[in-house]
C-alpha positions as CSV (number, residue, x, y, z in Angstrom):
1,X,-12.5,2.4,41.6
2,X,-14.3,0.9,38.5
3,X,-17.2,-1.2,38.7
4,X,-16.3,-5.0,38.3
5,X,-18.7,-5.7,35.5
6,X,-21.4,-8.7,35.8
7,X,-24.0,-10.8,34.4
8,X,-26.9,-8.6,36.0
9,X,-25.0,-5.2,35.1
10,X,-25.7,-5.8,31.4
11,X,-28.2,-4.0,29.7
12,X,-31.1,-6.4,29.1
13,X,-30.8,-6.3,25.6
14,X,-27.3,-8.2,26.3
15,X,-28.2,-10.3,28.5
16,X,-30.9,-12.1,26.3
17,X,-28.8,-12.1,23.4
18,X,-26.5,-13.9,25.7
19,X,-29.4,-16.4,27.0
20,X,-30.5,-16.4,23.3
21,X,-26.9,-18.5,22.4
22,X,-27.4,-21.1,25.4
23,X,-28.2,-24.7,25.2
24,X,-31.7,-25.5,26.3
25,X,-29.8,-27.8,29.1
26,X,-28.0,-24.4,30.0
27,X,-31.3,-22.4,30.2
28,X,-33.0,-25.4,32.0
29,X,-30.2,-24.6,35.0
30,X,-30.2,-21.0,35.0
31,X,-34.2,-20.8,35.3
32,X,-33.2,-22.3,38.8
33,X,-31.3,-19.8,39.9
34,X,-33.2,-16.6,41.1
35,X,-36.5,-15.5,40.1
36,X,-34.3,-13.1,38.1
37,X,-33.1,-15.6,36.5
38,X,-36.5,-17.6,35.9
39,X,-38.3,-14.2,34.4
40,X,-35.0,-13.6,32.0
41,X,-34.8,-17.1,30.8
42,X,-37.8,-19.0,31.1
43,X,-39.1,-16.9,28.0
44,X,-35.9,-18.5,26.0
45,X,-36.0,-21.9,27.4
46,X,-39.7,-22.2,25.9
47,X,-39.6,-20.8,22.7
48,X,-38.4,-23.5,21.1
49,X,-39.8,-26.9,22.5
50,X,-37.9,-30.2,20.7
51,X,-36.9,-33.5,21.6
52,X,-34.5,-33.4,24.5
53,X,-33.4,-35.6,27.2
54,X,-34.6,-32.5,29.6
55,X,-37.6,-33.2,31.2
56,X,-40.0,-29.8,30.0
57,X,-40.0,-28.5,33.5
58,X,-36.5,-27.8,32.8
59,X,-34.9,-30.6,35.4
60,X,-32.2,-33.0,33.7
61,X,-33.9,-36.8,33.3
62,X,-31.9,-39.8,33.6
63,X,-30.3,-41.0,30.8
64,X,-31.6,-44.0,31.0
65,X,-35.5,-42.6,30.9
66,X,-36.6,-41.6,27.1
67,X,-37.3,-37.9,26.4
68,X,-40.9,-39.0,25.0
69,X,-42.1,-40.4,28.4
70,X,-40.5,-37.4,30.2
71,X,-42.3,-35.0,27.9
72,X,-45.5,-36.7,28.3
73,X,-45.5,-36.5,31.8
74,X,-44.3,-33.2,31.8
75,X,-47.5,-32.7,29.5
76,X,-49.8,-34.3,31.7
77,X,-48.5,-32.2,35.0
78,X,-49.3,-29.0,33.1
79,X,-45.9,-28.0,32.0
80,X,-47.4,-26.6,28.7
81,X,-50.3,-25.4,30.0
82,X,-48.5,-22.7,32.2
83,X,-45.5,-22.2,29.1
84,X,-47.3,-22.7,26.3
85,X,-48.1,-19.3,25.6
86,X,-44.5,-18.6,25.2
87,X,-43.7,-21.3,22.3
88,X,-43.2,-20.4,18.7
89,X,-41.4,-23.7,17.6
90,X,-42.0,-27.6,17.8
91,X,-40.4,-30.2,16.9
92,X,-40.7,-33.8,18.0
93,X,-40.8,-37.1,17.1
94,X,-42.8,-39.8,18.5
95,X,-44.2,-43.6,17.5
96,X,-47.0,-43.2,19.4
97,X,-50.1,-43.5,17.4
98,X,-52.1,-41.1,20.1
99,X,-49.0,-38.8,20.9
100,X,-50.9,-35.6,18.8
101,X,-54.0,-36.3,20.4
102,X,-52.3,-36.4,23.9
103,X,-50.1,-33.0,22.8
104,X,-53.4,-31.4,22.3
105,X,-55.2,-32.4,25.7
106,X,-53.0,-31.3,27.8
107,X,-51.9,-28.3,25.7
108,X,-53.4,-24.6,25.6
109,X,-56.4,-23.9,23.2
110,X,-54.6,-20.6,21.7
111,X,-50.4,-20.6,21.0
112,X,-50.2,-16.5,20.8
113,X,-46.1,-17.2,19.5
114,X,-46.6,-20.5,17.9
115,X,-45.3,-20.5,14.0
116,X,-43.8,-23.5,13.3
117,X,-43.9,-27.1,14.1
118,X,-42.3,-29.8,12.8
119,X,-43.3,-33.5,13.4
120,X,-41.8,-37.3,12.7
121,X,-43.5,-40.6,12.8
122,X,-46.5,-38.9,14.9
123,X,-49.7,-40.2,13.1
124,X,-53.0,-37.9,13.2
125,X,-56.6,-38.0,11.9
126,X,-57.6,-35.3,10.3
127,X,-59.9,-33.6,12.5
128,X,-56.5,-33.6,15.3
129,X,-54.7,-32.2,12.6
130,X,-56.6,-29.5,11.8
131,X,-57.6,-28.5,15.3
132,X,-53.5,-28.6,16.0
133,X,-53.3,-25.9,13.2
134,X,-56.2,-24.1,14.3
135,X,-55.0,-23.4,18.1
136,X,-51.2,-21.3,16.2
137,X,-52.8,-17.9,16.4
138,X,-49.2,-16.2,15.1
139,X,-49.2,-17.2,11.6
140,X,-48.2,-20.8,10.8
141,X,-44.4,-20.2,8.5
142,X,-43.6,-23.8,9.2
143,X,-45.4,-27.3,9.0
144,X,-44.0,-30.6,9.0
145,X,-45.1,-34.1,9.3
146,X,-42.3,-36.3,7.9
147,X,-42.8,-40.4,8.0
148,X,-40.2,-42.4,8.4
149,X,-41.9,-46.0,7.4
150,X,-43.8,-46.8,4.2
151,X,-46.6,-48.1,5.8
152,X,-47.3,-45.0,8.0
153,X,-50.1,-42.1,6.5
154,X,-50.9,-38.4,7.9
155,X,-54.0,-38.4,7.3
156,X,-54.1,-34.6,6.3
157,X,-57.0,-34.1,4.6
158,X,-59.7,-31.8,3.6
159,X,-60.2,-30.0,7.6
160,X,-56.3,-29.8,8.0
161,X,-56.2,-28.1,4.4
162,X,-58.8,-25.8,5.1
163,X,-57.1,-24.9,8.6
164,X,-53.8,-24.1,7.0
165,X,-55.1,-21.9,4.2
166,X,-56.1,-19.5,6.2
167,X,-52.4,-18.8,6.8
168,X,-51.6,-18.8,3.2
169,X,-50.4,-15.4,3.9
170,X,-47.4,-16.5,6.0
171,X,-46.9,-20.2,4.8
172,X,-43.5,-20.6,3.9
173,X,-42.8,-24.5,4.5
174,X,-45.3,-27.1,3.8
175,X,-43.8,-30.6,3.9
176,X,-46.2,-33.3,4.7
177,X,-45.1,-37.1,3.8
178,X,-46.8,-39.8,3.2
179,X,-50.1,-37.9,2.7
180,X,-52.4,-39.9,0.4
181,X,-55.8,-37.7,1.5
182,X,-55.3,-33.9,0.2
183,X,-57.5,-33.2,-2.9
184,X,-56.4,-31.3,-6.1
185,X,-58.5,-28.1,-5.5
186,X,-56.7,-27.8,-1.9
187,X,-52.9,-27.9,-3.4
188,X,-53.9,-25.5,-6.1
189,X,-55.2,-23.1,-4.1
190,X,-52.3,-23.3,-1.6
191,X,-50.3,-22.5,-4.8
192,X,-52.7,-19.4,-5.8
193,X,-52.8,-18.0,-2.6
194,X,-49.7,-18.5,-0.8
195,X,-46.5,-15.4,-1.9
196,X,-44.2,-16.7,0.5
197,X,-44.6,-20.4,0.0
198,X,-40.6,-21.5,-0.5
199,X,-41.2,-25.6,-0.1
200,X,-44.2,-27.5,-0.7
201,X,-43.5,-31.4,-0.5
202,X,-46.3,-33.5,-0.5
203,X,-45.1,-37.3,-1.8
204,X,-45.3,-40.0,-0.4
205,X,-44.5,-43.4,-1.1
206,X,-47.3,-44.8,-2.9
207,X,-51.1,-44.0,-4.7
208,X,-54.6,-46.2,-3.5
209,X,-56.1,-47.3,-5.5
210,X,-59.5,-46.3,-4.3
211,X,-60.5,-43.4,-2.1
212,X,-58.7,-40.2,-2.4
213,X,-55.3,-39.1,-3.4
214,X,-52.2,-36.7,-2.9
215,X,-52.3,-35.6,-6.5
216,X,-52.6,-31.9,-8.4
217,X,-54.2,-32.7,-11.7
218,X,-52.8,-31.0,-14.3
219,X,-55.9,-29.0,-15.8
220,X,-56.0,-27.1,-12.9
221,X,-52.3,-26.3,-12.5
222,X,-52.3,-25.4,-16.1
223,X,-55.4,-23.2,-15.7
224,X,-54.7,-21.1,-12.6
225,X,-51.9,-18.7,-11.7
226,X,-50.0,-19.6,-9.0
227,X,-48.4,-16.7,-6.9
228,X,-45.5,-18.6,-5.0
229,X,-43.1,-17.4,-7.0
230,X,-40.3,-17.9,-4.7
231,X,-40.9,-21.6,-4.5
232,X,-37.4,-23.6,-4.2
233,X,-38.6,-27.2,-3.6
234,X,-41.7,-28.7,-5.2
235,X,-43.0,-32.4,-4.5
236,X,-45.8,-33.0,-5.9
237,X,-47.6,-35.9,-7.9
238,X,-49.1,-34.1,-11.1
239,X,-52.1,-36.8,-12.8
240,X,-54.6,-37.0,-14.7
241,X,-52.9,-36.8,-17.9
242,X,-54.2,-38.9,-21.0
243,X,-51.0,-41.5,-21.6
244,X,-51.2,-43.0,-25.1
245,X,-47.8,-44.0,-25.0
246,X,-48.5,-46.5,-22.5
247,X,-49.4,-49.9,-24.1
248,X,-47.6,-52.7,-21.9
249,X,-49.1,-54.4,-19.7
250,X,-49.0,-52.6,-16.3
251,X,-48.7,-55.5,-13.2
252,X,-50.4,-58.3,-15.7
253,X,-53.3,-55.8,-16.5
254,X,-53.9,-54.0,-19.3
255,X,-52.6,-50.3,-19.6
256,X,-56.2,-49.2,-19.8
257,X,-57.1,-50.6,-16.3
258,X,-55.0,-47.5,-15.2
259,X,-54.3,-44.8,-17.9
260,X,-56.6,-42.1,-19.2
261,X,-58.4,-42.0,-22.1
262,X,-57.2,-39.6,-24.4
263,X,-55.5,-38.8,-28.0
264,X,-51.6,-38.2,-28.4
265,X,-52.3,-34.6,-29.2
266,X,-54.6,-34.0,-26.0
267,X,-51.7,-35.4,-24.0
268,X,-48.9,-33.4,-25.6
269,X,-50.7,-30.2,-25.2
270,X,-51.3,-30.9,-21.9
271,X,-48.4,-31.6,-20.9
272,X,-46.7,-28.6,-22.6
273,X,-49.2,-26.0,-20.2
274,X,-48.1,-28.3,-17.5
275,X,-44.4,-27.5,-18.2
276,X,-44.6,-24.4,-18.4
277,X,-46.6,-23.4,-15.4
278,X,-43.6,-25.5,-14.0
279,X,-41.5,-22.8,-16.3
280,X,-42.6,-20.1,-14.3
281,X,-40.7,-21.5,-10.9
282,X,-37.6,-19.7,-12.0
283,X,-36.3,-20.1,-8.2
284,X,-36.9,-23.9,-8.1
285,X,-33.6,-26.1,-7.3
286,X,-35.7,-29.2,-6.5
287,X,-38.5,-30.9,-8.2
288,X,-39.8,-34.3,-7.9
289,X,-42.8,-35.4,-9.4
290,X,-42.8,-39.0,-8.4
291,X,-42.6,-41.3,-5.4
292,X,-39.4,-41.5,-3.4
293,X,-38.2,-44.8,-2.7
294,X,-34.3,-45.6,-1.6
295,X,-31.6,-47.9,-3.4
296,X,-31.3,-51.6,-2.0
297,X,-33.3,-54.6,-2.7
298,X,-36.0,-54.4,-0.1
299,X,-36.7,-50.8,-1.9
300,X,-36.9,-52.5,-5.1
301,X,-39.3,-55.4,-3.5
302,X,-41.6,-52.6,-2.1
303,X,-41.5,-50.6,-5.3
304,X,-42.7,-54.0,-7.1
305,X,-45.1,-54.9,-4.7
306,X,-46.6,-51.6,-5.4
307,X,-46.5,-50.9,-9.4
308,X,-50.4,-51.1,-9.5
309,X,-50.3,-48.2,-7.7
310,X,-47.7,-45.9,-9.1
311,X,-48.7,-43.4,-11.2
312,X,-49.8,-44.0,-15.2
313,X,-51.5,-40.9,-15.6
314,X,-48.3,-38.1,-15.3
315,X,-45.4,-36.2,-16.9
316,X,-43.7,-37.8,-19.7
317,X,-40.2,-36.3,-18.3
């Protein structure tokens, strides 16, 4: 008589490719049925941790209830503590401006799996930054912080660059919006020393005018080799270019209030080792080089209210 075959005669290889394909509302049910069960899929319910109206203990939450509150008291009860060793992706979004520094008090120092993370609207100081980057022990591939309101920053800075370039090795996604406080020596070297990099976006909606700012000047991308070349997307302000050309008045100031000083042929030469460093991408398929802004009239208010602090000092494209 044959065998009726079942879920627990598969060979194990099987049955987590199966678990592999399930819904994390699937797994979160069939951790409750044996202890089988639990060791088999508890593994696959973990490894990727995202925003979910599952409470992270893997019991369904009322509808009603938001997954950010279930997840922070999920986090407080120690549900990442005991599975945290088990995650190698994150991604979740939060308007909570202490959300990262709750994540990482109730999370473990050291994720042994942990390679990618991706992040919206969650606000962090640099030091909670970098000490997030600093507890992935597996190789960071993946890092996102992506801002959904113009008046939002990530502050990622020099700590958080200096954390992340010590996986320059394994970097292939860098996409950080909205980051006025990463200095030109950091995003060249992240070019020089990173094969695998594939995106690096760093825009974001607007330059200060004091203080530090998001932007690669162009002597040293024109003076360095860059190794990433696989890059496909690039987003990156390129300044400190002499502009000339410019002689209107910028905001009712005079061009010189924000331009560099510099002859026509200085600019033009420039500009040409810029390009073809640029050149060199032969993979790219999208560059921007400016700050992104949408179509519609309270765009076009926001991009007037802030022309003094758009850039004066790039590309002539």
């Amino acid at each position: 008589m044959t065998v009726p075959t079942t879920f627990a005669n598969l060979p194990s290889k099987v049955q987590l490719l199966i678990g592999s394909s399930l819904h994390p509302h699937t797994l979160s049910i069939c951790v409750r049925v044996s202890k089988a069960w639990q060791t088999l899929f508890n593994p696959l319910l973990w490894r990727r941790v995202q925003e979910s109206r599952l409470t992270w203990d893997g019991k369904p939450t009322n509808l009603d209830v938001s997954w950010e509150n279930c997840f922070v008291t999920c986090l407080t009860e120690g549900a990442l503590l005991k599975n945290g060793h088990l995650v190698e992706f994150l991604k979740l979004d939060s308007d909570n401006d202490h959300f990262l520094a709750q994540l990482l008090e109730y999370t473990p120092k050291n994720y042994p799996r942990l390679h990618s993370a991706e992040f919206g609207d969650i606000q962090g100081h640099d030091e909670l930054i970098a000490e997030f980057i600093n507890r992935g022990k597996a190789g960071w591939r993946t890092l996102c912080f992506r801002m959904y309101e113009m008046d939002e920053f990530v502050f990622f800075g020099t700590r958080s660059a200096r954390a992340i370039l010590k996986h320059a090795e394994t970097l292939e996604v860098l996409r950080i919006g909205h980051a006025p406080f990463l200095k030109s020596k950091y995003i060249q070297r992240l070019l020089s020393s990173a094969p695998n990099l594939k995106t690096l976006y760093l825009l974001g909606y607007e330059r200060l005018m004091d203080g530090p700012d998001t932007t690669l000047n162009a002597y040293d991308a024109a003076s360095s080799e860059w190794v990433c070349t696989n890059l496909e997307v690039f987003g990156c302000h390129i300044g400190g270019i002499p502009r000339p050309d410019i002689t209107r008045d910028i905001a009712g100031y005079p061009p010189e209030e924000f331009t560099i000083e510099g002859t026509r042929e200085e600019s033009i030469a420039l500009q040409r080792r810029v390009y073809t460093q640029l050149g060199r991408l032969t993979k790219l398929r999208e560059l921007t080089l400016g700050s992104p802004y949408t179509d519609g009239e309270e765009a076009d208010i926001e991009l007037r209210r802030n022309m003094p602090f758009r850039h004066f000092d790039c590309l002539a494209l």
